[in-house]
C-alpha positions as a LaTeX table, in Angstrom:
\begin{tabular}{lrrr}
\hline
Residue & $x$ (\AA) & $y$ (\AA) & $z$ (\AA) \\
\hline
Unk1 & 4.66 & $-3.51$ & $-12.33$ \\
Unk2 & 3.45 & $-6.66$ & $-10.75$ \\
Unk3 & 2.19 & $-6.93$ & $-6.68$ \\
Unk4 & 6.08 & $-7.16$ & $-5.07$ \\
Unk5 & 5.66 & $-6.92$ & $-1.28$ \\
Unk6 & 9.45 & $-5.37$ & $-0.30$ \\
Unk7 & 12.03 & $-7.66$ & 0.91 \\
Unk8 & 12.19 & $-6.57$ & 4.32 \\
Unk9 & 13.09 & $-9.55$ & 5.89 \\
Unk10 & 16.76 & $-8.50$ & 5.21 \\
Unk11 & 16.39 & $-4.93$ & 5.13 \\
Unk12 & 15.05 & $-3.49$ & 8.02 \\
Unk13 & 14.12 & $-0.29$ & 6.84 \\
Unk14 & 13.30 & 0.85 & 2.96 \\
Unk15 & 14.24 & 4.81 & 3.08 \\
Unk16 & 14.29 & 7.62 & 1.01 \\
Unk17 & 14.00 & 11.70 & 1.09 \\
Unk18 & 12.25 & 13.71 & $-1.39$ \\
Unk19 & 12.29 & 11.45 & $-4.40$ \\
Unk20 & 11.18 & 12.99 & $-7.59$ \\
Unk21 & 9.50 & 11.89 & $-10.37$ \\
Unk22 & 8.28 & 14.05 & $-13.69$ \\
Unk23 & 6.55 & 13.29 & $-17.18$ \\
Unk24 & 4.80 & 10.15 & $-15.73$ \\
Unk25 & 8.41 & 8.19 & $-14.88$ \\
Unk26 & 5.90 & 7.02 & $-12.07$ \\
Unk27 & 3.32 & 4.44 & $-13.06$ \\
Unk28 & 2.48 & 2.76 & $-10.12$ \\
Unk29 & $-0.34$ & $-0.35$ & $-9.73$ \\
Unk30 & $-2.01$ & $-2.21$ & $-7.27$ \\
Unk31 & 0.05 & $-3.56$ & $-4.60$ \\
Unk32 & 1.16 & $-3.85$ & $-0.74$ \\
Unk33 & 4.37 & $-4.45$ & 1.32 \\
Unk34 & 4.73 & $-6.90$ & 3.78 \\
Unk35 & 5.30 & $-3.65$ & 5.76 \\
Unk36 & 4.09 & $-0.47$ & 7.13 \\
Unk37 & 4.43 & 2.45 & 4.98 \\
Unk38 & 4.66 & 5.69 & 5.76 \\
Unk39 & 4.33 & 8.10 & 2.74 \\
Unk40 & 4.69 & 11.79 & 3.33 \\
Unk41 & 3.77 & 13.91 & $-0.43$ \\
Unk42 & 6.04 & 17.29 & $-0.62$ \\
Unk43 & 4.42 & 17.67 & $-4.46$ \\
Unk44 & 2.02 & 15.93 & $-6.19$ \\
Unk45 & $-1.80$ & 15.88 & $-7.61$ \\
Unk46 & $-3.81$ & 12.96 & $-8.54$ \\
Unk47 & $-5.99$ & 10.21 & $-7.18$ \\
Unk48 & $-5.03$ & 7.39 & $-4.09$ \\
Unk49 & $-7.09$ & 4.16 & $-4.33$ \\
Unk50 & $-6.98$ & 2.20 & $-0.89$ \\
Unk51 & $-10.14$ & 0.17 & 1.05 \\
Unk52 & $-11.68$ & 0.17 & $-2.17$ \\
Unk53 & $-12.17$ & 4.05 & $-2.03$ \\
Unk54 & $-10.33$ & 6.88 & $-3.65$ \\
Unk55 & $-9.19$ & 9.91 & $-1.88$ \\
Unk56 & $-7.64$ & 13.10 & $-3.57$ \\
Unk57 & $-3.80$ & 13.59 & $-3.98$ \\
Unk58 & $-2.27$ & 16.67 & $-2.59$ \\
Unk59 & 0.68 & 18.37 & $-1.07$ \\
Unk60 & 1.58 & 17.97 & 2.53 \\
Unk61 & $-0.36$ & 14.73 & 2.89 \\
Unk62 & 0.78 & 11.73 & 5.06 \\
Unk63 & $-0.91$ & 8.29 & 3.80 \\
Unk64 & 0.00 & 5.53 & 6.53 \\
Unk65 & $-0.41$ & 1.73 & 4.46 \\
Unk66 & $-0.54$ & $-1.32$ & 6.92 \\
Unk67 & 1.10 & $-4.22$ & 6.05 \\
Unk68 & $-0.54$ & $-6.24$ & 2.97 \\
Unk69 & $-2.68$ & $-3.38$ & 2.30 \\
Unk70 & $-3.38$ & $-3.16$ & $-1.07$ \\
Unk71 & $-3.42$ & 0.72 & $-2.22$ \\
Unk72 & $-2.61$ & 2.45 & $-5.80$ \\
Unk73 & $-1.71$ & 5.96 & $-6.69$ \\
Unk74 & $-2.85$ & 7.21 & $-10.27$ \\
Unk75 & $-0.71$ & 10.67 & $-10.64$ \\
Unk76 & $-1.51$ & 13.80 & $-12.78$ \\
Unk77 & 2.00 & 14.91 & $-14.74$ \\
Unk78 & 0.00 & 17.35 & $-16.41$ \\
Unk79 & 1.40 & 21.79 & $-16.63$ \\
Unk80 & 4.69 & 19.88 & $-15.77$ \\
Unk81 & 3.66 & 18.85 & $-12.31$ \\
Unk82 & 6.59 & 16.91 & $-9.87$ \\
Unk83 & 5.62 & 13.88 & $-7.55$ \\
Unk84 & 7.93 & 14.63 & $-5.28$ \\
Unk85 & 7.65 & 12.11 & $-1.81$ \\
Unk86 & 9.50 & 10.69 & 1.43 \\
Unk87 & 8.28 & 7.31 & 2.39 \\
Unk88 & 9.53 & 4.89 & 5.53 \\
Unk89 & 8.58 & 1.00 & 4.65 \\
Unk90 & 9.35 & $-0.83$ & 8.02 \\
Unk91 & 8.43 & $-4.24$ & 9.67 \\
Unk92 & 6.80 & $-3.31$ & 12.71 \\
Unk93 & 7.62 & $-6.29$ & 14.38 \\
Unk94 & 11.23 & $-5.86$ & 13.98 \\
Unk95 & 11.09 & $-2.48$ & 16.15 \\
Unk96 & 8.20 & $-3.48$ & 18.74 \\
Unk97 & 10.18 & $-3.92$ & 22.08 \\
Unk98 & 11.69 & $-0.06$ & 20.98 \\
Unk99 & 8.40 & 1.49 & 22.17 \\
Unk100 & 7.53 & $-0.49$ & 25.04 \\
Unk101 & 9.34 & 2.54 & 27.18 \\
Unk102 & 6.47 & 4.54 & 26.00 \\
Unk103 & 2.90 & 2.86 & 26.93 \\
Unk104 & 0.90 & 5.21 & 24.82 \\
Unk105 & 3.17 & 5.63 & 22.15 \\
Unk106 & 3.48 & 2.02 & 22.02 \\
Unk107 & $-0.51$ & 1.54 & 22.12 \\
Unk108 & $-0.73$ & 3.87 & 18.88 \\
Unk109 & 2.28 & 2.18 & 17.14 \\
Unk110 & 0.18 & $-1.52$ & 17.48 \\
Unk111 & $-2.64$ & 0.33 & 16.49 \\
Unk112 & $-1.18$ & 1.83 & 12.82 \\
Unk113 & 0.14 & $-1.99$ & 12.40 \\
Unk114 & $-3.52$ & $-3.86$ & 13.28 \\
Unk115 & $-5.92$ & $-1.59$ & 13.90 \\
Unk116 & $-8.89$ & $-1.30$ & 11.75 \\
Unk117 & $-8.24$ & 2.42 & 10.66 \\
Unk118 & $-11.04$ & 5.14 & 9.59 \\
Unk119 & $-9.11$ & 6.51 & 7.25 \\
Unk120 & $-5.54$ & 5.96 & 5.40 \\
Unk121 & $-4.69$ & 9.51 & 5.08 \\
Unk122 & $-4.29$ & 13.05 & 7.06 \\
Unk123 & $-4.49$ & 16.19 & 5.23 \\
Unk124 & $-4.07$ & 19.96 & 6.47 \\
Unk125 & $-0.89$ & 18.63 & 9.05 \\
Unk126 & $-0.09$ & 21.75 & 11.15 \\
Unk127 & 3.37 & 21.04 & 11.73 \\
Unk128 & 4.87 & 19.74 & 7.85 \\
Unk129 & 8.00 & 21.20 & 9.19 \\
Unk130 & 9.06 & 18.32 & 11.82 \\
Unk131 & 8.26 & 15.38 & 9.40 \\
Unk132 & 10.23 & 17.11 & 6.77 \\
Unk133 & 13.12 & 17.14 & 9.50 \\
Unk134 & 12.73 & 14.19 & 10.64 \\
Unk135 & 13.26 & 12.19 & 6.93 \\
Unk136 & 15.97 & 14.94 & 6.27 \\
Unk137 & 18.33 & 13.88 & 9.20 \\
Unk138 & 17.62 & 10.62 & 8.75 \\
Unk139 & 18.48 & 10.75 & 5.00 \\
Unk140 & 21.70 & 12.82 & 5.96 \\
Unk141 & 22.33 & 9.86 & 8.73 \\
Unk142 & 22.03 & 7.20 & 6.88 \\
Unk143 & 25.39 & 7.00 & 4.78 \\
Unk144 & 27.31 & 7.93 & 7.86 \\
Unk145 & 25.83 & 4.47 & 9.84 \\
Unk146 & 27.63 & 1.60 & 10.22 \\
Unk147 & 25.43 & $-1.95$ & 10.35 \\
Unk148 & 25.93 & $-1.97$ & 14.20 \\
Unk149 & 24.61 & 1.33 & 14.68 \\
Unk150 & 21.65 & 0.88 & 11.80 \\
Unk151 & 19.20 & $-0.85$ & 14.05 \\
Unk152 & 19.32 & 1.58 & 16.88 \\
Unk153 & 19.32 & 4.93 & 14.49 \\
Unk154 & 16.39 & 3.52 & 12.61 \\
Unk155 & 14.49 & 3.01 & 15.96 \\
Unk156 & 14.59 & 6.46 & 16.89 \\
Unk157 & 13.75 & 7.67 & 13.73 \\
Unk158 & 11.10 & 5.50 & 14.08 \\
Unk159 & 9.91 & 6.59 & 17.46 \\
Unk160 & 10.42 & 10.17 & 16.46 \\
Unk161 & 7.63 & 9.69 & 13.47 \\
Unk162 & 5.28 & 8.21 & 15.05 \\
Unk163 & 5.18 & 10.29 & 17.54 \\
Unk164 & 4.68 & 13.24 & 15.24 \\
Unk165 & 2.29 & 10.93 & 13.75 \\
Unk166 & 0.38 & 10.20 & 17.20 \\
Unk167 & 0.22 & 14.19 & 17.41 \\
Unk168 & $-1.36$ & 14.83 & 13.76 \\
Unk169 & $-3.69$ & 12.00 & 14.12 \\
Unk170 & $-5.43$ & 13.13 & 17.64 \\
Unk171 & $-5.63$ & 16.65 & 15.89 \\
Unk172 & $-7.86$ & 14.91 & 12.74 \\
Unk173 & $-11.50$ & 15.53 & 13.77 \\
Unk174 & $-12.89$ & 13.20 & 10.89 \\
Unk175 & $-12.60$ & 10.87 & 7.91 \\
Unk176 & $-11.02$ & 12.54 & 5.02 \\
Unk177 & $-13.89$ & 13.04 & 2.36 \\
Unk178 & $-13.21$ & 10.76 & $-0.49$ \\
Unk179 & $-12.40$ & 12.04 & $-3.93$ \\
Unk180 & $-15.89$ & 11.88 & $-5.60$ \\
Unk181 & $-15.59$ & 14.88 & $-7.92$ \\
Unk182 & $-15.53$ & 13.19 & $-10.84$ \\
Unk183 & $-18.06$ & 10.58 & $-11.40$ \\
Unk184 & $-15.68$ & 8.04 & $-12.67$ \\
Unk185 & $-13.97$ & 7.11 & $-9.43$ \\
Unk186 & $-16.95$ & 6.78 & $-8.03$ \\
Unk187 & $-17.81$ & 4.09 & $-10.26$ \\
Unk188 & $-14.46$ & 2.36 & $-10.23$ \\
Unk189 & $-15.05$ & 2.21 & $-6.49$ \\
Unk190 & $-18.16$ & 0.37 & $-6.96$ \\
Unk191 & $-15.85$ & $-2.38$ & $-9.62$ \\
Unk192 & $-13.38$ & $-2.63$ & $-7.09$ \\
Unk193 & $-15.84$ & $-3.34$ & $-4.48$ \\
Unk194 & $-17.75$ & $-5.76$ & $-6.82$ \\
Unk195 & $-14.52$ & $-7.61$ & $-7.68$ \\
Unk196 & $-13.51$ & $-7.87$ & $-3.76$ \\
Unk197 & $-16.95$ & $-9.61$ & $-2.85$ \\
Unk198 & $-16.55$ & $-12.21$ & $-6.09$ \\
Unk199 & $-12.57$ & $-12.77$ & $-6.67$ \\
Unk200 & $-12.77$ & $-16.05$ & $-5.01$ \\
Unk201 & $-15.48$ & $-17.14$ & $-7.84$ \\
Unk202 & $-15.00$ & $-17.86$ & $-11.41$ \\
Unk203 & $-14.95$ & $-14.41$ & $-13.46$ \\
Unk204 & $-17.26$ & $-13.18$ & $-16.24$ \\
Unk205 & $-16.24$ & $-9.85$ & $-17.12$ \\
Unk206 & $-20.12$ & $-10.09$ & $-18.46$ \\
Unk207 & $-21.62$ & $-10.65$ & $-15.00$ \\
Unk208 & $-19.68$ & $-8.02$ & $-13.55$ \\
Unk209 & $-21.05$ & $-5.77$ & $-15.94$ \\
Unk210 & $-24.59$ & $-6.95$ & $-15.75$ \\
Unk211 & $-24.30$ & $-6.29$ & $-12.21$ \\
Unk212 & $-23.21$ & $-3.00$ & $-11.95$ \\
Unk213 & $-25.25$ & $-1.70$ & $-14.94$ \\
Unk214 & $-22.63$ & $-0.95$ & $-17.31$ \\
Unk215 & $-21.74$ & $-2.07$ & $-20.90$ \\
Unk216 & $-18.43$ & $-4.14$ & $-20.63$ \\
Unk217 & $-16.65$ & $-2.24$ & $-22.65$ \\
Unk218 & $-17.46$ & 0.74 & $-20.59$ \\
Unk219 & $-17.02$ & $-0.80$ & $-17.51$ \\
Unk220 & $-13.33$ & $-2.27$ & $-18.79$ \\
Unk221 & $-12.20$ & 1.39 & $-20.51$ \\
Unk222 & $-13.38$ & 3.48 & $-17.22$ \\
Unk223 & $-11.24$ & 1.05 & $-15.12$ \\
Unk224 & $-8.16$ & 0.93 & $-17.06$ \\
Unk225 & $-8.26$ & 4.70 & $-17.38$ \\
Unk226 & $-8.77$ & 5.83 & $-13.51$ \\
Unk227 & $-6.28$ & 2.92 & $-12.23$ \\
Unk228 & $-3.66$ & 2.42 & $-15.18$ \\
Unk229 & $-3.99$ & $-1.57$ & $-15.54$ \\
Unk230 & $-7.08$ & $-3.88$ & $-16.82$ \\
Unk231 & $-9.94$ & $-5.76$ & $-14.81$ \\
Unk232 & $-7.99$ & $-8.68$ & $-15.26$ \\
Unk233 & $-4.78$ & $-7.85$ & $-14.33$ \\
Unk234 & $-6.24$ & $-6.45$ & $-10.99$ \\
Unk235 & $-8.39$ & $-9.50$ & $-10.98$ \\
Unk236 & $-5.07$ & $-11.43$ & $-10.79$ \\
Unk237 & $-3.09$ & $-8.87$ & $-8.41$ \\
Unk238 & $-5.97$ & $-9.35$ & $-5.67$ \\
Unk239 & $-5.69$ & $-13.28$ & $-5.85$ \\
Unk240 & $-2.07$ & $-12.78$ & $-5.59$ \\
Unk241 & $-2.33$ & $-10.58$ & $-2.93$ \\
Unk242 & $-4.24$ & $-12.92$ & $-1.26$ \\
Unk243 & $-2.16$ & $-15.96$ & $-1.63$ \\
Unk244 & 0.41 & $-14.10$ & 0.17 \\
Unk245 & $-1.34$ & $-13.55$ & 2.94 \\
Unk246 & $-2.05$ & $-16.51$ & 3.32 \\
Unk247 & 1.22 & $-18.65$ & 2.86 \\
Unk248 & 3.04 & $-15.89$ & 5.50 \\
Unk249 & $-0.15$ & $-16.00$ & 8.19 \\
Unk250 & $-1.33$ & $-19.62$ & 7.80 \\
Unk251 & $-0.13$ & $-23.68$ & 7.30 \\
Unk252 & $-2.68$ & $-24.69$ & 4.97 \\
Unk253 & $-1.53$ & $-26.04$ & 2.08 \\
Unk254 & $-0.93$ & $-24.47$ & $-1.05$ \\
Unk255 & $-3.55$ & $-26.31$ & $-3.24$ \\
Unk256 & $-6.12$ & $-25.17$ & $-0.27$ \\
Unk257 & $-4.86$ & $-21.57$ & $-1.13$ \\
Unk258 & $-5.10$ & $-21.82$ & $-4.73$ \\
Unk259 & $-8.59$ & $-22.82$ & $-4.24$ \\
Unk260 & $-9.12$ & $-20.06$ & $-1.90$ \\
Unk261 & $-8.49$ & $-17.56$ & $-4.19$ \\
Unk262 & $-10.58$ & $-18.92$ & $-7.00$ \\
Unk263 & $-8.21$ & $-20.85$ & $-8.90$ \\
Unk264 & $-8.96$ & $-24.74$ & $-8.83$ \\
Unk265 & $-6.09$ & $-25.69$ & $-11.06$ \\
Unk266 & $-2.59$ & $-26.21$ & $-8.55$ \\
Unk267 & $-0.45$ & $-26.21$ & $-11.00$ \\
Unk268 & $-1.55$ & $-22.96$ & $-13.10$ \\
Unk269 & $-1.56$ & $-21.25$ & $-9.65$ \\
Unk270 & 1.86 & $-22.23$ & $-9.00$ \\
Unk271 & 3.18 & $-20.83$ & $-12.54$ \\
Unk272 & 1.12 & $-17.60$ & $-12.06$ \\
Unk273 & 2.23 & $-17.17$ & $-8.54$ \\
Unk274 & 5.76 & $-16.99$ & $-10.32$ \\
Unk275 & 5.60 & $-15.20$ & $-12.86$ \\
Unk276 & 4.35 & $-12.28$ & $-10.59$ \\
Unk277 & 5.98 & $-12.87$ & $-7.44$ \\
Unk278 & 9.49 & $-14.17$ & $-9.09$ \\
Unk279 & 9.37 & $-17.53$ & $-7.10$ \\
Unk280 & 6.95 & $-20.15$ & $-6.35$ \\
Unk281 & 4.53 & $-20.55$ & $-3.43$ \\
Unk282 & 6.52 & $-22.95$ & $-2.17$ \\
Unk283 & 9.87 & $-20.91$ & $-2.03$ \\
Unk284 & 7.45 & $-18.25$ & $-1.09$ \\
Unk285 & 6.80 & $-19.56$ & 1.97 \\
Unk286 & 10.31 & $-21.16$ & 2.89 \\
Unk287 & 11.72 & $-17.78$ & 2.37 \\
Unk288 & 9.47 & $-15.95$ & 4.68 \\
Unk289 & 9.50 & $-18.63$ & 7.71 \\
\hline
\end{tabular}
């Protein structure tokens, strides 16, 4: 699966309720949403990659991903284990003027969308009970809506969460302790690291590995087996990742881009921009504004 941001320019809310998903029919990579997401885990063991750190997998977590975050969750199917999740993907724009009623509510909502968070996860919630709730009426609600009621509805489910969110998040006394049990995503946290100082630059998968002290064929089997796709194809999904970023936040033009992110050659940029993305940076761009 390539980096896809969700089409929520259209859709004002992507929904759903205790999705399930057995004998690895999950295989999820690198890539963000042009969106908050919310993403509450009912079932579920493995390893979450985000900020370039990894952070166990477990039940009755709530990860919070702000829009163009990059983030990645490697999942353990093994004794017949279920990932089993309710998620909320949202443009927080689109539902701004909805919290203004409640100053400090409001001030935390901002905050999720472009504040520079500790952490991107809260474990041990006291009350799982109301978030469960809350996505099960909504997922009961949402067939019975029509599109004049949708906007409204989805606001104060929206208000609702985040204020259970607001509540959970003043109760977290510190930074969840990244996963370094095992010593592998430790050093897959040092690639990703290495690769988010140098992506702009020409790539050697032979200076990486001279740099971090590894044989390359070490360094390229460790990283395909903690995160599910190769060097390269993360190499590409961060340039990607940052070329939309830019053509939704800036004007420069797209050659300046495609030089920003390490690629010198327009045209090649253009056709690898749409091969992942489905269009070019061009439509890209028109689409969004």
């Amino acid at each position: 699966m390539s980096l896809l941001a969700h089409g929520l320019i259209h859709t004002p809310l992507h929904f759903a309720y205790k999705r399930k998903s057995v004998n690895y029919e999950h295989k999820e990579t690198f890539h963000s949403h042009l969106g908050i997401e919310i993403l509450y885990i009912h079932q579920g063991r493995g390893t979450m990659i985000v900020n370039n750190n990894s952070y166990a997998i477990k039940p009755g977590m709530l990860c919070i991903f702000q829009p163009y975050q990059l983030h990645h969750l490697q999942l353990e199917y093994d004794d017949n284990q279920c990932f089993e999740r309710s998620l909320a993907i949202f443009e927080p724009t689109m539902f701004d003027a909805h919290f203004e009623p409640w100053p400090a509510l409001h001030a935390f909502y901002n905050y999720i969308n472009v504040g520079k968070l500790p952490y991107p996860c809260l474990y041990e919630l006291d009350d799982t009970g109301m978030l469960d709730q809350l996505f099960r009426n909504m997922h009961e609600l949402i067939p019975t809506l029509s599109e004049s009621d949708k906007r409204e509805e989805i606001s104060l489910f929206l208000v609702g969460l985040f204020r259970a969110i607001k509540q959970a998040w003043g109760k977290q006394s510190e930074q969840p302790t990244a996963d370094h049990g095992r010593r592998r995503n430790y050093q897959v946290e040092h690639i990703l690291s290495w690769i988010e100082a140098n992506y702009k630059q020409p790539f050697r998968l032979d200076d990486m590995a001279g740099a971090l002290h590894l044989s390359s064929y070490h360094l390229s089997h460790l990283f395909k087996e903690a995160t599910g796709v190769s060097i390269t194809e993360y190499l590409i999904t961060r340039r990607i990742h940052q070329a939309v970023l830019l053509l939704t936040t800036t004007n420069k033009p797209i050659s300046w881009i495609a030089e920003e992110i390490g690629l010198t050659n327009n045209s090649y940029f253009c056709k690898l921009f749409k091969t992942h993305m489905g269009i070019t940076p061009h439509q890209y761009r028109k689409k969004w504004a």
